[in-house]
C-alpha positions as CSV (number, residue, x, y, z in Angstrom):
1,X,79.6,41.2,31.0
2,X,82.7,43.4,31.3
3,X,86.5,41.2,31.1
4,X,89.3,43.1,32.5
5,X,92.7,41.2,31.8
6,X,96.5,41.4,32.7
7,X,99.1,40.3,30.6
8,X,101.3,37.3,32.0
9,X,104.8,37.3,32.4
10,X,105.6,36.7,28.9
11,X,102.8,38.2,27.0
12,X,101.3,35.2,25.9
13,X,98.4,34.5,28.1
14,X,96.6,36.4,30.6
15,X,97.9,36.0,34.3
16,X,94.7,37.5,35.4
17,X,91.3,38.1,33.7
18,X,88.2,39.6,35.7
19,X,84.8,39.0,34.0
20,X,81.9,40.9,35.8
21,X,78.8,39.9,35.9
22,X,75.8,42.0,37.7
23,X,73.4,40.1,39.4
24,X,69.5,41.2,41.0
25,X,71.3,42.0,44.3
26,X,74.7,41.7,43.4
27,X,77.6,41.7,41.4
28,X,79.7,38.5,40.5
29,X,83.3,38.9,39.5
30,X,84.6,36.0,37.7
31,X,88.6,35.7,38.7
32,X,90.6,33.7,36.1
33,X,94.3,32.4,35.9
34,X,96.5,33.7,38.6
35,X,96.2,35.9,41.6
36,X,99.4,37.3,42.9
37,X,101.5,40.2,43.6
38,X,101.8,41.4,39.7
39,X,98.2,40.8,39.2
40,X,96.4,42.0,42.4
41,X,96.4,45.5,41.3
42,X,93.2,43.8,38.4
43,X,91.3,42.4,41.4
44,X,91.5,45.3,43.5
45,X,90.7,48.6,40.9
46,X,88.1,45.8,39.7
47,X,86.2,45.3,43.3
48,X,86.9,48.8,44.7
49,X,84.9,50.2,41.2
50,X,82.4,48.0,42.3
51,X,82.1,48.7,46.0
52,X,82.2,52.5,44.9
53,X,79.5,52.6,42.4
54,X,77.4,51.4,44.8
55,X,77.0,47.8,44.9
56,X,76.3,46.3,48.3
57,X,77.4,42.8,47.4
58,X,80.3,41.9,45.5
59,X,81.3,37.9,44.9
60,X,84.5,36.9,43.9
61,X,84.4,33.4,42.4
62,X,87.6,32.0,42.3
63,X,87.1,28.4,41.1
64,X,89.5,29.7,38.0
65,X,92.1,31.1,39.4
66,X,95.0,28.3,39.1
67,X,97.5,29.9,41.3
68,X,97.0,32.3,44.4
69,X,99.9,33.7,46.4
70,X,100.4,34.9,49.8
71,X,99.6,38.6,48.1
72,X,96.2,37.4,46.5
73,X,95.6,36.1,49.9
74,X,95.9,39.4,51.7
75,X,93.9,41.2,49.4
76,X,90.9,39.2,49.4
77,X,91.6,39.8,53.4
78,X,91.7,43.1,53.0
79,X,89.1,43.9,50.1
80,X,86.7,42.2,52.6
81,X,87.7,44.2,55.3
82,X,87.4,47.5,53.4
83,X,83.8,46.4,52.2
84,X,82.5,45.8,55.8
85,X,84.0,48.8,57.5
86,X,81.7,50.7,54.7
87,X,78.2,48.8,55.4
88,X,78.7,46.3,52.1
89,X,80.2,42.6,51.7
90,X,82.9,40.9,49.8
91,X,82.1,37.2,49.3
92,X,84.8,34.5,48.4
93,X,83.1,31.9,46.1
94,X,84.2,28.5,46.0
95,X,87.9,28.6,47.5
96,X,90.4,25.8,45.9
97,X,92.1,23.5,48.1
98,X,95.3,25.2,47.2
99,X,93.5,28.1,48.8
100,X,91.9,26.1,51.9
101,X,95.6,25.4,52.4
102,X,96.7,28.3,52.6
103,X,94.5,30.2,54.9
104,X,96.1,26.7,56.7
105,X,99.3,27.8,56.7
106,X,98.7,31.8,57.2
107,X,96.1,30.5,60.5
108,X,92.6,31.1,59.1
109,X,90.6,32.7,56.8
110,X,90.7,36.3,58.1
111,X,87.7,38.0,57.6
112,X,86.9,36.3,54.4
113,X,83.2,35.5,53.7
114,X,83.5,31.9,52.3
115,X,80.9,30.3,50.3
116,X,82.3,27.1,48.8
117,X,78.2,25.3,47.8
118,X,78.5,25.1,44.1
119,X,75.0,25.2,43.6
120,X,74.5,28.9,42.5
């Protein structure tokens, strides 16, 4: 397991800590603490290593991130879109219902592969 982590505003905590885990088939990035436009920068140099070293399947699990703005939003969109347009997948794992709400608000999910079963 690899952890990747962005100080918060103040130093004190992390706003954003990335744990990796590879899997038989895939990888599994752990997102922790919160997803916006100061720490999207983590998410994305995290999953773009990923995609580029060659894994076909990357899952985000975002059942710790506490907070996720409009910006966190759009990336996932748009790490998902850059995954497809190269053969591989980008898969959103258990969404929070702050996040449900949101793709609400912004009109859908995108392109975002959503897999909220909590059973794997």
């Amino acid at each position: 397991m690899v952890s990747i982590d962005v100080e918060g505003a103040h130093g004190s905590q992390p706003a954003l800590r990335c744990d990796v885990r590879p899997e038989r088939e895939r990888v599994r990035v752990i997102a922790e603490g919160e997803l916006d436009f100061a720490s999207a920068d983590t998410l994305r140099s995290c999953v773009d290593e990923l995609l580029e070293v060659g894994f076909g399947q990357v899952v985000i699990d975002v059942t710790a991130l506490s907070f996720v703005d409009s910006s966190g939003f759009r990336l996932l969109n748009e790490l998902t879109e850059r995954a497809l347009s190269h053969g591989q997948t980008v898969t959103v794992r258990h969404p929070s219902p702050g996040l449900e709400r949101l793709a609400e608000l912004l009109h859908d999910f995108g392109h975002l592969d959503v897999e909220t079963e909590f059973n794997s």
